[in-house]
Backbone as CSV, one residue per row, in Angstrom:
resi,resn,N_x,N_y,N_z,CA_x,CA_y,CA_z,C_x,C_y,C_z
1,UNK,-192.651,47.761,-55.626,-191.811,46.836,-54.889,-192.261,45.391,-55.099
2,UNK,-193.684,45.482,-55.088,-194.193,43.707,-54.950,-193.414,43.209,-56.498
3,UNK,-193.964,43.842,-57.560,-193.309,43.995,-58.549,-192.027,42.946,-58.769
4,UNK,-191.149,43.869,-58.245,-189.969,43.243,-58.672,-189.556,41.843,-57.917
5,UNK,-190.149,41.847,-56.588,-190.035,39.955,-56.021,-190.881,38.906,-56.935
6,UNK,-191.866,39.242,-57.364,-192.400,38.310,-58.355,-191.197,37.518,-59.123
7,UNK,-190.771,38.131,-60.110,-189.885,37.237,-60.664,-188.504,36.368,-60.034
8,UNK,-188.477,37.307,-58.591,-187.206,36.329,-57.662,-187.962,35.548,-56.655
9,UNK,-189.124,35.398,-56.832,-190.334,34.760,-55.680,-190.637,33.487,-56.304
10,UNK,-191.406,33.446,-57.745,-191.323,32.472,-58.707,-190.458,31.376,-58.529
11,UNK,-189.460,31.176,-59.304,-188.053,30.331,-59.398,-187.701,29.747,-58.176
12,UNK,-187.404,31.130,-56.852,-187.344,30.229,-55.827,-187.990,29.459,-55.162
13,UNK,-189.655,29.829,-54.988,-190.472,28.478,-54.374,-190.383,27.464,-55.256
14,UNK,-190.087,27.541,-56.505,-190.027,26.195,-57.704,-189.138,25.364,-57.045
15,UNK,-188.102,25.979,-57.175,-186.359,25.130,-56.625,-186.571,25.067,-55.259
16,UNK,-187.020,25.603,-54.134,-187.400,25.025,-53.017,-188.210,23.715,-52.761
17,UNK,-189.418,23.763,-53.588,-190.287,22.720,-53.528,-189.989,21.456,-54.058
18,UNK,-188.757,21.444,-54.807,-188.400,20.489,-55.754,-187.749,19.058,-54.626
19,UNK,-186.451,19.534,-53.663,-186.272,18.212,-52.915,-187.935,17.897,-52.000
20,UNK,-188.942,18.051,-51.745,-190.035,17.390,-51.483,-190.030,16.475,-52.235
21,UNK,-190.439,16.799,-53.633,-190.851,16.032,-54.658,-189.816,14.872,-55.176
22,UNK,-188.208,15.022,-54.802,-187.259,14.451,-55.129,-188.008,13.271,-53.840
23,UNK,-187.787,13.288,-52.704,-187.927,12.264,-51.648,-188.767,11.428,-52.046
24,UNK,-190.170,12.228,-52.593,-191.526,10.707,-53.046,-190.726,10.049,-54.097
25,UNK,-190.326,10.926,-55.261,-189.794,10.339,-56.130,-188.200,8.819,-55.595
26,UNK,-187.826,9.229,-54.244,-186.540,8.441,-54.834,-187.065,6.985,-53.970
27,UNK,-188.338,7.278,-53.193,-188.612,5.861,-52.611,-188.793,4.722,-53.432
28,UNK,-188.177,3.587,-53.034,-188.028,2.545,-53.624,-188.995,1.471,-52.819
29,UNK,-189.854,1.011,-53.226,-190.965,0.372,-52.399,-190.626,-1.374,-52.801
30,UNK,-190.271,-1.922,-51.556,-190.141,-3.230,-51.488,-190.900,-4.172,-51.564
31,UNK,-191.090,-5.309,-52.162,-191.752,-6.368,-52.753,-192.135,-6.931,-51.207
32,UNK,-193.277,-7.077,-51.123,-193.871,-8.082,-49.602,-193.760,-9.165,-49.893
33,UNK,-192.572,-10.254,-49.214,-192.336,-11.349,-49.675,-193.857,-12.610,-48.849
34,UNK,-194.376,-11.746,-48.083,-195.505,-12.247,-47.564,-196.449,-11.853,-47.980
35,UNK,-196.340,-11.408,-49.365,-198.110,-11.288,-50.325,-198.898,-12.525,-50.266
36,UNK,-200.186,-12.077,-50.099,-200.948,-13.070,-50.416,-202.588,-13.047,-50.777
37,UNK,-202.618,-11.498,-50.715,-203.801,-11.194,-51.336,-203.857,-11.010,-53.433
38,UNK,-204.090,-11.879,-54.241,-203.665,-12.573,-55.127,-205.308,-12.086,-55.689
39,UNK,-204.976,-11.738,-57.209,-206.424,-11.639,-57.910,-206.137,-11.866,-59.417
40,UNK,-207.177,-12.797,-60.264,-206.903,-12.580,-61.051,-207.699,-12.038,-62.154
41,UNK,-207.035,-11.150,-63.098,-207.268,-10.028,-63.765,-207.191,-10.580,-65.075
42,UNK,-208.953,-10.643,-65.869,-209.361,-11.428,-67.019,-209.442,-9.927,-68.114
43,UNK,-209.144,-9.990,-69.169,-209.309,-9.106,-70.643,-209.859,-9.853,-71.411
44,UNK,-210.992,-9.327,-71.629,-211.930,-10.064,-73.231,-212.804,-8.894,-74.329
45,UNK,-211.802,-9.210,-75.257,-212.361,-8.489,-76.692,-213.531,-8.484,-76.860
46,UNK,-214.568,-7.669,-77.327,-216.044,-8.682,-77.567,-215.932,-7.596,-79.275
47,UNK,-216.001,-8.126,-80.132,-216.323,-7.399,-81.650,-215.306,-6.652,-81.976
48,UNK,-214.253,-6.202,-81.566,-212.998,-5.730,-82.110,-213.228,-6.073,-83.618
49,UNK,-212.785,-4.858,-84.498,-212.859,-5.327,-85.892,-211.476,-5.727,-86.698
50,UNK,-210.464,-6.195,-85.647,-208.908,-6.973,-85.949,-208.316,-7.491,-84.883
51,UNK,-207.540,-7.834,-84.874,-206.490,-8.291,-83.736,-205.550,-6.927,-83.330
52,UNK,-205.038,-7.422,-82.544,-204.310,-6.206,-81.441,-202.796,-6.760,-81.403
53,UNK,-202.004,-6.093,-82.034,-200.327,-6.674,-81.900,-199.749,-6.670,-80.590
54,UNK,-200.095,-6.217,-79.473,-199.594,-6.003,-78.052,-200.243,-6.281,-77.192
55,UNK,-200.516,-7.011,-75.959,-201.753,-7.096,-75.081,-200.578,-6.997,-73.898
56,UNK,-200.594,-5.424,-72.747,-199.863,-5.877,-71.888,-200.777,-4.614,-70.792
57,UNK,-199.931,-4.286,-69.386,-200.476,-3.237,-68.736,-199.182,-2.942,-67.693
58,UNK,-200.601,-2.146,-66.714,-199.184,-1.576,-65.421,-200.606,-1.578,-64.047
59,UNK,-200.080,-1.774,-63.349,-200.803,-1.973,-61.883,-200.091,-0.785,-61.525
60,UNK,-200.688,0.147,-60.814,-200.181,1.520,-59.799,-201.099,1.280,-58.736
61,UNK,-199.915,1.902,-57.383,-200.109,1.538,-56.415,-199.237,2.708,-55.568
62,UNK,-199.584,3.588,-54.377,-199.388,4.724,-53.909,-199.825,4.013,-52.721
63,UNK,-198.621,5.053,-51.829,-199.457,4.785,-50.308,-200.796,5.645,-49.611
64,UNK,-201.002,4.987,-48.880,-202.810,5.299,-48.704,-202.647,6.093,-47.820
65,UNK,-201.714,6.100,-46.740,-201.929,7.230,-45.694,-200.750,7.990,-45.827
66,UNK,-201.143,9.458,-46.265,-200.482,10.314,-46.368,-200.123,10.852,-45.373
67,UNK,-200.330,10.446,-44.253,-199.723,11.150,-42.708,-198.172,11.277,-42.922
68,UNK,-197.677,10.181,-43.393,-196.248,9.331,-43.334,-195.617,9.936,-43.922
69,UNK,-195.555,10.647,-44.538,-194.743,11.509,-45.692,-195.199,13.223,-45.518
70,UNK,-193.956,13.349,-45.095,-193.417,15.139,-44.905,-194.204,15.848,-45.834
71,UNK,-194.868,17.424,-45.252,-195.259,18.043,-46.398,-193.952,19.027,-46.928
72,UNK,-194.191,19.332,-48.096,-193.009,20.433,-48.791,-193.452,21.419,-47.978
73,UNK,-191.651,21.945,-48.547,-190.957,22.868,-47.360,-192.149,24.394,-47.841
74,UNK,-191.955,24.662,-48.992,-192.951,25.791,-49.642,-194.301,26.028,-49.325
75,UNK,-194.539,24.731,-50.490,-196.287,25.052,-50.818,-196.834,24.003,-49.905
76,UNK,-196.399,23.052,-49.018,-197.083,22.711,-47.517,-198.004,21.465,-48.180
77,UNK,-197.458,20.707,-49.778,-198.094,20.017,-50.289,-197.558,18.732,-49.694
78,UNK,-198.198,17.605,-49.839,-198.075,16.163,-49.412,-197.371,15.744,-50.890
79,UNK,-196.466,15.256,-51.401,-196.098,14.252,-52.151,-196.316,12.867,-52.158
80,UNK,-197.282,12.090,-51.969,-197.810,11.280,-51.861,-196.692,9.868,-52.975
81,UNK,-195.641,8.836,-52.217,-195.264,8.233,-53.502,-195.975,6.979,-54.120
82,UNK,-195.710,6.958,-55.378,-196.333,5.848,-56.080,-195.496,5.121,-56.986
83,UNK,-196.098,3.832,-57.207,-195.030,2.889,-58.152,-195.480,2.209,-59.215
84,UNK,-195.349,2.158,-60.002,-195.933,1.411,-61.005,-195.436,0.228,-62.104
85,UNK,-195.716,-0.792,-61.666,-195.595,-2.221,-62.068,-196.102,-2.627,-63.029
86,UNK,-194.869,-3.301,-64.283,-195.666,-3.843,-65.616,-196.593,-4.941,-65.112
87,UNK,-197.368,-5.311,-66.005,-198.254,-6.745,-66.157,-198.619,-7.025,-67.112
88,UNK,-198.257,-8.472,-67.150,-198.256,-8.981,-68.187,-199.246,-10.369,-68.440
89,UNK,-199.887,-10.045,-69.442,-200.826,-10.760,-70.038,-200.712,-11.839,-70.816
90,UNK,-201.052,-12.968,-70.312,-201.059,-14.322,-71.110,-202.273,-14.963,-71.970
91,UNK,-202.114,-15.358,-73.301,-203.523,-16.052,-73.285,-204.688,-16.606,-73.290
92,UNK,-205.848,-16.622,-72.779,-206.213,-17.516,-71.810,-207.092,-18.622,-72.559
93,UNK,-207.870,-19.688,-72.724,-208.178,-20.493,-73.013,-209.520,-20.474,-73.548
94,UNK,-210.524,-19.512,-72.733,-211.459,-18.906,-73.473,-211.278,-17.653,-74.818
95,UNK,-209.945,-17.649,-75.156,-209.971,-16.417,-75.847,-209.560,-15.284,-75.375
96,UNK,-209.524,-15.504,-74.170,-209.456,-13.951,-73.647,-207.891,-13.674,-73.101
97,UNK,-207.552,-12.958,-71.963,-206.080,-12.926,-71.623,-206.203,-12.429,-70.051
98,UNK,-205.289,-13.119,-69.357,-204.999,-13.377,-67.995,-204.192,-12.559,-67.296
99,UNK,-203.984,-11.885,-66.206,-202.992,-11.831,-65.427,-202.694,-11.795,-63.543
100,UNK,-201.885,-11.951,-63.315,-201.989,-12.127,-61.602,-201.778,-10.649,-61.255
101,UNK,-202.146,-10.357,-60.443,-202.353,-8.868,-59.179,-202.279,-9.239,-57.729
102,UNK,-201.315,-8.259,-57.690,-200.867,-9.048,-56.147,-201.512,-7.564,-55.764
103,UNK,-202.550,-7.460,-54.646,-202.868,-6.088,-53.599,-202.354,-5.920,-53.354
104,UNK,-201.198,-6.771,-51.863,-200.606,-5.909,-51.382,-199.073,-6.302,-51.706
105,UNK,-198.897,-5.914,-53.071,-197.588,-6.452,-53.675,-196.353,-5.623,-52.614
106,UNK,-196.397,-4.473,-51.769,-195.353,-4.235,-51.582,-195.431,-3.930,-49.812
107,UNK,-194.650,-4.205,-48.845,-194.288,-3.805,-48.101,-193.916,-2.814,-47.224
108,UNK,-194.866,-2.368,-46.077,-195.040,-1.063,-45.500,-193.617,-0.692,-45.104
109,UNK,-193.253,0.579,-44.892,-192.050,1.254,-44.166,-192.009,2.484,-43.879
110,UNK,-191.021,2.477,-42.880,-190.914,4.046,-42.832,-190.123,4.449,-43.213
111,UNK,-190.323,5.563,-44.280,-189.387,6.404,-45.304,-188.925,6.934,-44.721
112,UNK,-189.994,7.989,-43.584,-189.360,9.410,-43.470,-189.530,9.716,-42.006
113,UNK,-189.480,8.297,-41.390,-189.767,8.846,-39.855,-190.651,9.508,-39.417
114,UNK,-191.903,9.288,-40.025,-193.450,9.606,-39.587,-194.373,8.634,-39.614
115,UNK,-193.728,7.034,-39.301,-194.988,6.142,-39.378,-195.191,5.491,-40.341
116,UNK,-194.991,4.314,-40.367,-195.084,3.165,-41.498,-196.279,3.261,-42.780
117,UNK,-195.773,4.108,-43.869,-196.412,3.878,-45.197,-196.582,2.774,-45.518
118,UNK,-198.438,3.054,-45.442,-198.584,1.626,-46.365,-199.371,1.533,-47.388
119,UNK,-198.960,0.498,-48.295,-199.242,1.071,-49.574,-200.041,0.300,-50.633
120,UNK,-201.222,0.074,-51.211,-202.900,0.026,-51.814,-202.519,0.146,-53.074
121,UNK,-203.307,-1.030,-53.722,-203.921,-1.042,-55.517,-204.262,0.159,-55.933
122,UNK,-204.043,1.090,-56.423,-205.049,2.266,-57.270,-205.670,1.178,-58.269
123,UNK,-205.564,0.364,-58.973,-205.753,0.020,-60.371,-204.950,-0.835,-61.494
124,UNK,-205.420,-1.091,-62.133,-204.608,-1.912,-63.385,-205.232,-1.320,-64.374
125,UNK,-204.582,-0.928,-65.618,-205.121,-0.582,-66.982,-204.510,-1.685,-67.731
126,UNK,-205.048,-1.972,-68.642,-204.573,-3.155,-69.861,-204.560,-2.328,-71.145
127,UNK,-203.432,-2.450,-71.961,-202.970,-1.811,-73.111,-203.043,-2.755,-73.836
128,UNK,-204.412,-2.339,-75.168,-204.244,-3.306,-76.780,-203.498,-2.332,-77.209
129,UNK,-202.153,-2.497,-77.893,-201.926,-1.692,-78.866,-202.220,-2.168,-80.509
130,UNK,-202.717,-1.401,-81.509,-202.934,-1.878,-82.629,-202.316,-0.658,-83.583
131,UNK,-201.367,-0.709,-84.446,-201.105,0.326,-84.912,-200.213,1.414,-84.144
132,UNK,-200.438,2.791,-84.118,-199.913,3.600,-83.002,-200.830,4.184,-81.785
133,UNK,-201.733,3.154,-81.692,-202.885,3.521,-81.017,-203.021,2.511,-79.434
134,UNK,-203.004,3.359,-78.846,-202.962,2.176,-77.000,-204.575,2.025,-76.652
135,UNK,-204.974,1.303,-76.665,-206.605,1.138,-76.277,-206.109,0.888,-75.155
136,UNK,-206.784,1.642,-74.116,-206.495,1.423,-72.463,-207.322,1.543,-71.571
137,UNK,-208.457,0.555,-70.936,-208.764,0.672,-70.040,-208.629,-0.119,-68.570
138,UNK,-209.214,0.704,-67.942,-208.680,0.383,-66.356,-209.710,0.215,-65.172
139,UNK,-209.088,-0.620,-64.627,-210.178,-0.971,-63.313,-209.708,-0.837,-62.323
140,UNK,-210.151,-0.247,-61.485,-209.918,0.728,-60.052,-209.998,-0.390,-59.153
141,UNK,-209.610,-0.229,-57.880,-209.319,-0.979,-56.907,-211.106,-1.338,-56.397
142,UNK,-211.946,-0.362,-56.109,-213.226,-0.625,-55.550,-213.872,-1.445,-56.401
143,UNK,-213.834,-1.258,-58.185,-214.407,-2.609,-59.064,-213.932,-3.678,-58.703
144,UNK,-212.713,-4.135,-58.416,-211.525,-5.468,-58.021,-212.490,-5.655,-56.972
145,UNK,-212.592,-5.217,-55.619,-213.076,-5.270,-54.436,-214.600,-6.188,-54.503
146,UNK,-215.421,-5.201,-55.355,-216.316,-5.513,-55.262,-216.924,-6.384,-56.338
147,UNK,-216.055,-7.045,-57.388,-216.172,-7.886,-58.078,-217.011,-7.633,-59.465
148,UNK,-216.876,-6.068,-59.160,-217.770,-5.502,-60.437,-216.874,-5.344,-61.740
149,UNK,-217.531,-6.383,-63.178,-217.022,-6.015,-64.437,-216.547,-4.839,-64.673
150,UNK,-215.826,-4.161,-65.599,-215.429,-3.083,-66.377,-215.586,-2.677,-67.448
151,UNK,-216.542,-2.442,-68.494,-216.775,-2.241,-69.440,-216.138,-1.301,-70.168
152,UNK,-215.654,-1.136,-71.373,-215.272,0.046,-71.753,-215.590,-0.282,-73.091
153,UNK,-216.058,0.894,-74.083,-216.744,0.728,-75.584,-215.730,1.822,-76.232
154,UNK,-215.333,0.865,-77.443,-214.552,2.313,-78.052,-215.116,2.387,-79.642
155,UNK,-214.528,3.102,-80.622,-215.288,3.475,-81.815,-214.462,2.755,-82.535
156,UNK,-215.331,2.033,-83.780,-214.175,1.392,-84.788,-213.343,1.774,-85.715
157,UNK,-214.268,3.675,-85.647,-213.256,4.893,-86.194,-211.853,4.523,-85.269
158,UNK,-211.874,4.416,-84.673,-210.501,4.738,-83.702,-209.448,3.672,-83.948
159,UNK,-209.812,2.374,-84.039,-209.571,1.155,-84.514,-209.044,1.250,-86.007
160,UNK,-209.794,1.922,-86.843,-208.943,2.154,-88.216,-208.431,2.976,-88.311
161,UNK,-208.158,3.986,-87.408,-207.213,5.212,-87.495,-206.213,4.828,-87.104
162,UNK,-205.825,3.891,-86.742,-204.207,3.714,-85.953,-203.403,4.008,-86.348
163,UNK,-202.978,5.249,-87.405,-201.833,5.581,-87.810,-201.923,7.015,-86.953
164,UNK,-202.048,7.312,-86.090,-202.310,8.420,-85.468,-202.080,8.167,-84.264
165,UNK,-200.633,8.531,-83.512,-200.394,7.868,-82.349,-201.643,8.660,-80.812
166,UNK,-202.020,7.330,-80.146,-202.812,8.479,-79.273,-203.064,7.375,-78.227
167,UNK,-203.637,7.941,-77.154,-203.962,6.683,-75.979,-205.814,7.113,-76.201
168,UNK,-206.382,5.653,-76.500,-207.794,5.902,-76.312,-208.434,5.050,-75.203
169,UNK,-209.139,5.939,-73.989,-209.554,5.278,-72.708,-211.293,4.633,-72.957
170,UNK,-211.395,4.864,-73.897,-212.440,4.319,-74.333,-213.980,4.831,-73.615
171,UNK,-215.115,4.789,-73.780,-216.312,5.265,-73.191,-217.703,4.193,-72.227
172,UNK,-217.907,4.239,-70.876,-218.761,3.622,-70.531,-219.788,3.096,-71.283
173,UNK,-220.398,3.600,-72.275,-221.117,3.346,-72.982,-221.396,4.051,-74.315
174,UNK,-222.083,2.954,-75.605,-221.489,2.915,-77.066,-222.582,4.274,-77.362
175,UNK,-223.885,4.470,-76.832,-223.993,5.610,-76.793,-223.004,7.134,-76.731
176,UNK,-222.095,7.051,-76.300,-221.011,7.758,-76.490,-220.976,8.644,-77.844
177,UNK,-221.006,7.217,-78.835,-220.782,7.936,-80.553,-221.558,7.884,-80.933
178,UNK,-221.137,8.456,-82.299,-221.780,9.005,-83.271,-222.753,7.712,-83.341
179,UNK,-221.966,6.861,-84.225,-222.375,5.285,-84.402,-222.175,4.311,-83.484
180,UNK,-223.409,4.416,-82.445,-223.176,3.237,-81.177,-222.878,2.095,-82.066
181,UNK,-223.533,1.478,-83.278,-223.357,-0.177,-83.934,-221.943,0.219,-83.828
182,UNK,-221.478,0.837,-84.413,-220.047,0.445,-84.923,-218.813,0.733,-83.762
183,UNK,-219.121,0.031,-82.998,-218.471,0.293,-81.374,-217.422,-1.751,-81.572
184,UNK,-216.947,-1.549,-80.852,-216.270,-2.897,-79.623,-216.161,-2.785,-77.827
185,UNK,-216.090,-3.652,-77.825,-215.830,-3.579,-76.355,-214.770,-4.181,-75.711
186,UNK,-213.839,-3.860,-75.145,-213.150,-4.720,-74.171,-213.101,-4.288,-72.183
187,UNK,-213.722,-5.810,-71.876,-214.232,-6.500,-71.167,-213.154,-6.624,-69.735
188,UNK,-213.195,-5.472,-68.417,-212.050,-6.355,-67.177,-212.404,-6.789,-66.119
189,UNK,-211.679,-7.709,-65.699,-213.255,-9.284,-64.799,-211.935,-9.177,-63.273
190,UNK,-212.191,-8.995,-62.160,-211.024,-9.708,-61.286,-212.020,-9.901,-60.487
191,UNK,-210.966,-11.576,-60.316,-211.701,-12.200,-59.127,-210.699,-12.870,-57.635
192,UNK,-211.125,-12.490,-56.524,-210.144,-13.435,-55.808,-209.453,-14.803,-56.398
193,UNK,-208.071,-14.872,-55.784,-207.739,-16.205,-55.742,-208.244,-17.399,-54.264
């Protein structure tokens, strides 16, 4: 008997659980026209062995208290929603490249009639693209906070492979490879405004 509900048990918690996931998905999170927690977010190459045809990113940002949002009807999971905002990089005068980060870029609400979501930086990643290759690293909201650099070391194998589409997040440290010398680094700095 168990048997044969398996395959009509399956499908339906799928398609049950799905309007949960539709609701995080259809929130539309409004711009806080009273932002004012403002940071700015520095990128610097250090030994790259070329230039980078693309310098851009995305800031994501989810609400922090999951109270506010219904669990699914099924599996009793939280859908937690999130949004994610281009950024764009200018620049900057030392060489390096700039951009603004707004914290609390968006405006609390209540979606779902459980209490005003409100909604927190996860992070910014910055995308070199060179080739078919995204060099991407990212700095978390607690580095921003606490004013701590971001280091990330990648291989210069990776750098001349760019005909090989791939996202590389690069490694804390050049120890990582094979050949620590033959590493680069790119460098993410935020500081209050």
């Amino acid at each position: 008997m168990t048997r044969r509900l398996v395959p009509i048990a399956l499908p339906l918690m799928a398609a049950l659980s799905v309007p949960a996931c539709a609701l995080a998905a259809n929130v539309v999170a409004q711009p806080d026209p009273q932002a004012r927690q403002r940071v700015d977010l520095s990128v610097r190459i250090e030994g790259a062995p070329g230039p980078f045809e693309r310098i851009d990113g995305h800031a994501d940002y989810r609400v922090e208290n999951p109270d506010c949002v219904p669990l699914t009807a099924v599996t009793g999971a939280t859908v937690v929603p999130e949004q994610r905002v281009p950024v764009i990089f200018e620049p900057a005068a030392d060489g390096g490249y700039r951009a603004e980060i707004l914290l609390d870029r968006f405006r609390g609400e209540d979606y779902y009639g459980k209490g005003v979501c409100h909604w927190a930086l996860v992070g910014v990643t910055a995308d070199l693209r060179h080739g078919q290759v995204d060099f991407s690293p990212a700095i978390h909201l607690a580095d921003i906070a606490a004013g701590r650099d971001v280091v990330k070391h990648f291989s210069n194998k990776s750098y001349a492979n760019a005909g090989n589409a791939r996202i590389d997040i690069g490694a804390d440290s050049a120890s990582a490879f094979n050949d620590p010398q033959a590493t680069f680094r790119i460098r993410l700095h935020a500081a209050a405004r």
